[in-house]
C-alpha positions as CSV (number, residue, x, y, z in Angstrom):
1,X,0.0,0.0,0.0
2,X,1.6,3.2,-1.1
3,X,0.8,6.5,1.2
4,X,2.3,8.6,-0.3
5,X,0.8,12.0,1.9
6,X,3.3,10.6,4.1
7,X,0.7,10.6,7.2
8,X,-0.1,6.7,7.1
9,X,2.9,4.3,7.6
10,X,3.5,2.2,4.8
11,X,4.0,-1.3,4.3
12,X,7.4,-2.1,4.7
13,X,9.5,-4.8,6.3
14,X,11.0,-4.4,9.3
15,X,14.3,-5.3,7.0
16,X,13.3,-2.3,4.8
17,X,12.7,0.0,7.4
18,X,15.9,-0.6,9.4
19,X,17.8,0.1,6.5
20,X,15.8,3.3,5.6
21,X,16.5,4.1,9.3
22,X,20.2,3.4,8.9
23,X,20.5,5.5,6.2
24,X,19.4,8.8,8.0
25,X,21.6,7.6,10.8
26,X,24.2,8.1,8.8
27,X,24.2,11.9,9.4
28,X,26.0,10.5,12.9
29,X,27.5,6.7,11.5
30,X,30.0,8.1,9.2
31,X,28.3,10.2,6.2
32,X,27.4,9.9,2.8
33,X,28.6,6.6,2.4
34,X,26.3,4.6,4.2
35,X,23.0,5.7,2.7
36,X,25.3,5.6,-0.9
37,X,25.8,2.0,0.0
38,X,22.3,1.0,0.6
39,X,21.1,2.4,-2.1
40,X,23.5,0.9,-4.0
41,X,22.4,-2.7,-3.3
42,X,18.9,-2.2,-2.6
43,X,17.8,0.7,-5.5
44,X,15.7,-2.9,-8.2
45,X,14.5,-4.4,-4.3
46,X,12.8,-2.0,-2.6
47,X,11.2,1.9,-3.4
48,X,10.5,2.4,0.3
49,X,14.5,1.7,0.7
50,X,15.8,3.6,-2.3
51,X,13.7,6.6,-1.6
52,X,14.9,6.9,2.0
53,X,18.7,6.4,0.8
54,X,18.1,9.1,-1.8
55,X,16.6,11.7,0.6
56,X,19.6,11.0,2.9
57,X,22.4,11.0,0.1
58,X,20.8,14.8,-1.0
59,X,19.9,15.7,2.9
60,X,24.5,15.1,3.4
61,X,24.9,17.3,0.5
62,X,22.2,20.1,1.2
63,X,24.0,19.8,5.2
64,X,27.5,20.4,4.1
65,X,26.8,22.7,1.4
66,X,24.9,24.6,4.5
67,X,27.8,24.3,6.9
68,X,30.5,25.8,4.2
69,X,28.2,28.3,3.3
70,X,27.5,29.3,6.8
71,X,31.5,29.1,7.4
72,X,32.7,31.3,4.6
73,X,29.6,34.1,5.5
74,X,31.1,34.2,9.0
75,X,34.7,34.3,7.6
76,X,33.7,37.1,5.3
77,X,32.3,39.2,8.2
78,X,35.3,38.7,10.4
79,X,37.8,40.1,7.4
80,X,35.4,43.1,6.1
81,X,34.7,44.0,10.0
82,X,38.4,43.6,10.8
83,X,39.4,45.5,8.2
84,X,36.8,48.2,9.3
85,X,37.8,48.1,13.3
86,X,41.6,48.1,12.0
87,X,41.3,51.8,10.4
88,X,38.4,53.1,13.1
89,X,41.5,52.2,15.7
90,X,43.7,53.7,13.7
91,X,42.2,56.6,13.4
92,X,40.9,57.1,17.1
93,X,43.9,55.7,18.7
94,X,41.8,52.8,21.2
95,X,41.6,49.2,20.6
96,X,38.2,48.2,19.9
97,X,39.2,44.8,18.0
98,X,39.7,42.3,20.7
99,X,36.2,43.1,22.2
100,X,34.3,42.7,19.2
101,X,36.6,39.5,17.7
102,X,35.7,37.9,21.2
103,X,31.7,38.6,20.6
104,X,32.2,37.2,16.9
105,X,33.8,34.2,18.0
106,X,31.3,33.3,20.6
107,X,28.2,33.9,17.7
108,X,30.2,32.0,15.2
109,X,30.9,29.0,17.4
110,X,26.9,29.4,18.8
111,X,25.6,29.6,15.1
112,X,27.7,26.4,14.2
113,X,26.8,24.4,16.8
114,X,23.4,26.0,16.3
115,X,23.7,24.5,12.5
116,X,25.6,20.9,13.0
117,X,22.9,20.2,16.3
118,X,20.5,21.4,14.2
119,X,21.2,19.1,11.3
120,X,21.8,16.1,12.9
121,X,18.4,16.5,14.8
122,X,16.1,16.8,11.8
123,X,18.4,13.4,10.4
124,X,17.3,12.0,13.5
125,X,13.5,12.7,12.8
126,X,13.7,11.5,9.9
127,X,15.2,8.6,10.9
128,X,12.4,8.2,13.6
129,X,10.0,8.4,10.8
130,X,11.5,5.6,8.6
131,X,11.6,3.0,10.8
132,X,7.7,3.9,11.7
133,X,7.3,3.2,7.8
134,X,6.5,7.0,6.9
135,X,7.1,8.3,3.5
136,X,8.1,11.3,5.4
137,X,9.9,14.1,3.1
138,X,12.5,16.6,3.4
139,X,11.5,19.8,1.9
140,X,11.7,20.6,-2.1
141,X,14.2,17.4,-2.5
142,X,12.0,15.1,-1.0
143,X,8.9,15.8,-3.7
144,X,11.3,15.7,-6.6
145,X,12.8,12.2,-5.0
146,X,9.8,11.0,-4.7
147,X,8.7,11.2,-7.9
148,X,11.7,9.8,-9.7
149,X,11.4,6.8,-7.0
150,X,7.5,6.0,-7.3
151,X,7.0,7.5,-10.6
152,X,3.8,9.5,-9.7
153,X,3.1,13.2,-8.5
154,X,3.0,13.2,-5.0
């Protein structure tokens, strides 16, 4: 039985589902290889498989391309604002820099944690929702997934 709303389990093994469960885990087991993996040699057995390994193989690359993203903004900031506190001391003789570098370091390291707990989190719902037998899907990739995977509009 195919639910595909997402708000009915489906029917899955419990084989099917631990491996769709596995490959959100992977987000803490050891990346994109895992859910790469099981899709590799489970993509002609099972749909309920190969759309979960999918969603997690696009969900690594969506989180990483995040997390550089979120790195090279903050990076950015630090070197324009430097630059700008380097001639404002200049120019009014006080050190204003270690202050403000001390404040940027403690949001940057927040906002990353804030990002990786973040991300691993929503893999872990997701994960949750798998082995249930949910059809559950990640936003924008997870409609275009699942149409590739079941072949229907969803």
């Amino acid at each position: 039985m195919l639910n595909e709303s997402g708000k009915q389990p489906v029917e899955a093994t419990s084989d099917e589902k631990l491996l769709a469960m596995l490959s959100h885990l992977s987000i803490i087991l050891g990346g994109v290889i895992l859910p790469i993996i099981i899709w590799a040699t489970q993509k002609d057995k099972s749909k309920f498989v190969r759309f979960h390994a999918l969603q997690a193989i696009f969900y690594h690359i969506a989180y990483v391309v995040i997390i550089v993203a979120f790195v090279m903004l903050v990076v950015l900031f630090f070197v324009i604002s430097g630059v700008g506190f380097g001639l404002f001391d200049s120019m009014n003789k006080q050190s204003t820099m270690p202050v403000a570098m001390i404040v940027g370091m403690i949001v940057f390291y927040a906002g990353l944690f804030g990002v990786i707990f973040a991300g691993i989190g929503y893999g872990l719902y997701f994960a949750l929702k798998a082995y249930q037998g949910y059809l559950k899907r990640i936003p924008i990739i997870g409609k275009i997934i699942y149409r590739k995977v079941y072949g229907e509009q969803g």
